[in-house]
N, C-alpha and C positions, 0 to 999 in steps of 0.2 A: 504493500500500500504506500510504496515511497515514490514521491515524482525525482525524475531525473531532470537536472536544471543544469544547462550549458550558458556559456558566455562565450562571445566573441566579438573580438573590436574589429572593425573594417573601415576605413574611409573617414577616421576622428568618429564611428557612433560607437556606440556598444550596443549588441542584440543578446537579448536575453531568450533563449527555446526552452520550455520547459514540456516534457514530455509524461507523460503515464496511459501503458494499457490499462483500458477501463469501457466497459460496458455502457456506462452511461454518460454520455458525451456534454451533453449541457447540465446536467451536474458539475463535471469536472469544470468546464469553462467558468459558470459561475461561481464557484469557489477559486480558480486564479483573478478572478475580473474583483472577488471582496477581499483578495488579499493585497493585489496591487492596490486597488481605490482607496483605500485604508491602511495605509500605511502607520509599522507604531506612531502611534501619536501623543503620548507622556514618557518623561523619564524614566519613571517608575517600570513602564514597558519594556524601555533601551534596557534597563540595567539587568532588567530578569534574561531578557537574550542574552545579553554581555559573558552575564555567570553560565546561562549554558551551555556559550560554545566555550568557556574556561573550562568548565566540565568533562563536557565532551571531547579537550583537547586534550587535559591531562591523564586522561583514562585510553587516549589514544595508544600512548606507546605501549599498550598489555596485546595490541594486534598491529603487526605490521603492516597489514594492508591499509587500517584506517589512517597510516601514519604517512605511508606512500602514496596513494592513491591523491591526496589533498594538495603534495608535493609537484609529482607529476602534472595537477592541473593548473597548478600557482601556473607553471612554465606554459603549455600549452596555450591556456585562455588568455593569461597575463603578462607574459612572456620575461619573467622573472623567475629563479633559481631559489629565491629563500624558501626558506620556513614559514608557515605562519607561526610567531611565537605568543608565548602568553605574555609576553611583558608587549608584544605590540597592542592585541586585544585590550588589555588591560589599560593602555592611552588612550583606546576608542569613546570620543565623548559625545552626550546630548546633543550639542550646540552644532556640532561638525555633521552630527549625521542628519540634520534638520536641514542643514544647508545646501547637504547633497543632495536629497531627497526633493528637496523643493526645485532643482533645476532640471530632473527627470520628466519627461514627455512618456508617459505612459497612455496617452490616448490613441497612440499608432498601432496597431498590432495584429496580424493574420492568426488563420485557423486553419490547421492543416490536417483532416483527418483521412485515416488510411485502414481501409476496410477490408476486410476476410471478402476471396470472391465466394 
């Protein structure tokens, strides 16, 4: 039940694909369409994501693949070598991510569905 979400930059944008098999197609859509439209929107919010990709990073290294897997796409999508560390996360602030967020154009977006013949 996990969507697979890509990035890729081309031409100064970034596109965002997010994918998942699932039977029910406009379900799915509307549930991306309330999570873009609504983005977090308190601190309080940011901060509870914050601790759980801390979580989820520190508990990474007990499997290697969650450890690689996140590396591999740093470079891929981002075209960068590092690590995500926890002392970067741990910088990540309110203010900064309200800023990013408010210059995202999320009213663009295709639907591409692909059916069993």
């Amino acid at each position: 039940n996990q969507l697979d979400i890509k990035i890729y930059i081309e031409y100064n944008r970034v596109y965002a694909c997010i994918e998942k098999n699932t039977n029910n197609k406009k379900e799915f859509i509307k549930r991306v369409h309330n999570v873009v439209n609504n983005p977090i929107d308190t601190e309080e919010q940011f901060e509870l994501n914050k601790k759980d990709s801390i979580l989820h990073m520190s508990v990474r290294s007990d499997n290697i693949s969650s450890y690689v897997m996140p590396t591999i796409d740093n470079y891929i999508s981002f075209g960068y070598k590092e690590n995500d560390t926890l002392e970067f996360v741990e910088t990540l602030n309110y203010k900064e991510y309200k800023e990013t967020i408010s210059n995202i154009d999320f009213s663009k977006y295709s639907t591409l569905t692909i059916k069993d013949k």
